[in-house]
C-alpha positions in Angstrom: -32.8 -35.2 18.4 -29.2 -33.9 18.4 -27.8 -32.8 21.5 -25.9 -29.5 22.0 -22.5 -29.0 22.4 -20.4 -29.5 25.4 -19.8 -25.5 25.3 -23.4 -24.7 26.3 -23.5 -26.1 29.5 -21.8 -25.1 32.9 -22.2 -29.1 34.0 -24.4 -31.9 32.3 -25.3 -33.2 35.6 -26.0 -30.4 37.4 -28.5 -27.5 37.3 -26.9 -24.1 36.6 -29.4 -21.0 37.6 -30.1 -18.6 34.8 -28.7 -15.4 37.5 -25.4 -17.6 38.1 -24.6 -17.8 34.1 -25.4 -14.1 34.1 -22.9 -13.0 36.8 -20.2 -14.9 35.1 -21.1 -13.4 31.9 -21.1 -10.0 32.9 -19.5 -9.4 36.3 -20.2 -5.9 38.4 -17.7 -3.0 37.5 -16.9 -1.8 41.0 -13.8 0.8 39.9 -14.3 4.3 40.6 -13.5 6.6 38.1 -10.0 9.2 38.7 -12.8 12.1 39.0 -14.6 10.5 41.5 -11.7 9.8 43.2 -10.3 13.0 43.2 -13.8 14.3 44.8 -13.5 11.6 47.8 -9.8 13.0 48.3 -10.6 16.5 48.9 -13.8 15.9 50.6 -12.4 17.3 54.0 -10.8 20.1 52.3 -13.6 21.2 50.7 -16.3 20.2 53.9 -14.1 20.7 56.8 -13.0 18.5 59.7 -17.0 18.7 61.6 -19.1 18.0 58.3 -16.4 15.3 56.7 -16.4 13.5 60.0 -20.9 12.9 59.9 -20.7 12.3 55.8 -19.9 10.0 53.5 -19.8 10.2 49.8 -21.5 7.3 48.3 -21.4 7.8 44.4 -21.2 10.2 41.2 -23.6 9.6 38.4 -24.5 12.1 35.9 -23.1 14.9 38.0 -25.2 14.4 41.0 -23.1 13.3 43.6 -25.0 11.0 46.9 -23.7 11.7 50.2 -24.9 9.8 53.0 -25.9 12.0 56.3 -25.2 11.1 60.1 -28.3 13.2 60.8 -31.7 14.6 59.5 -30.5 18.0 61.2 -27.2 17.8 59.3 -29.2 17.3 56.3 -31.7 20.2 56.4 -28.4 22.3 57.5 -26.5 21.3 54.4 -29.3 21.7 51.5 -30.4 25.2 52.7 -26.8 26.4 53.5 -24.2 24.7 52.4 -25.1 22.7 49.4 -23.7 25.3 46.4 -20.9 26.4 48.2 -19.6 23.0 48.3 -20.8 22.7 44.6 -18.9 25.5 43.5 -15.8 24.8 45.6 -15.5 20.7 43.7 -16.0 22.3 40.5 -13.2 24.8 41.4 -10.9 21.8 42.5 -11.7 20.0 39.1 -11.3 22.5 36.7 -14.9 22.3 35.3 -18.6 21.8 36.0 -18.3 18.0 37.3 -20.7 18.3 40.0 -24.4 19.7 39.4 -26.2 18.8 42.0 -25.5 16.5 45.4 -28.6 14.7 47.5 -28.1 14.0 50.8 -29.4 10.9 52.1 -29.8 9.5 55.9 -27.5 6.6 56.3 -24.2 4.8 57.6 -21.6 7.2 57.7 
C-alpha cells in the first residue's frame, strides 16, 4: 500500500483533530463592514446619551440589527416606542433603507 504524501498531514507522529485542520483552513472573518461601522458611530446621536449608555449594538445581518439591553424595562420601552424612530433616523444617516428591523435582546452592555 502506498503512503500519502507528506502534504496531507499536519505531523506523522502526531494526531491532528478534524476541527483543528478546519480552523486553519478557513479561519473566522471578524471585520465589520464600513456600514456597520458607520451605525456603531452614530449610535449616541441617533439614541441619545440615557439609551446609548444601557445598549449595545451587537451585529447587522440582513438588515436586522441586534442590540443588547441593560434591562427588560428598557426593552419593552424601546420596541413599543422607540424602535421606528431609531429605524428611520439610521436609514436617514445612511442614505438608504440599511436597517429593517432591530431585536433587542437582554445582555452585557
Amino acid at each position: 500500500m502506498e503512503e500519502l504524501p507528506e502534504r496531507y498531514f499536519d505531523s506523522k507522529n502526531k494526531v491532528v483533530r478534524l476541527g483543528q485542520l478546519l480552523k486553519q483552513a478557513f479561519p473566522k472573518k471578524k471585520s465589520i463592514d464600513k456600514n456597520c461601522q458607520k451605525v456603531m458611530s452614530v449610535w449616541s446621536e441617533v439614541v441619545g446619551n440615557e439609551i446609548y449608555k444601557s445598549t449595545k449594538i451587537t451585529g447587522i445581518k440582513n438588515g436586522i440589527m441586534r442590540v443588547n439591553v441593560e434591562s427588560s424595562t428598557m426593552i419593552h420601552y424601546l420596541t413599543n416606542f422607540e424602535k421606528y424612530a431609531i429605524i428611520h433616523k439610521i436609514n436617514n444617516v445612511m442614505g438608504m433603507k440599511y436597517i429593517e428591523d432591530i431585536r433587542f435582546k437582554t445582555g452585557v452592555t
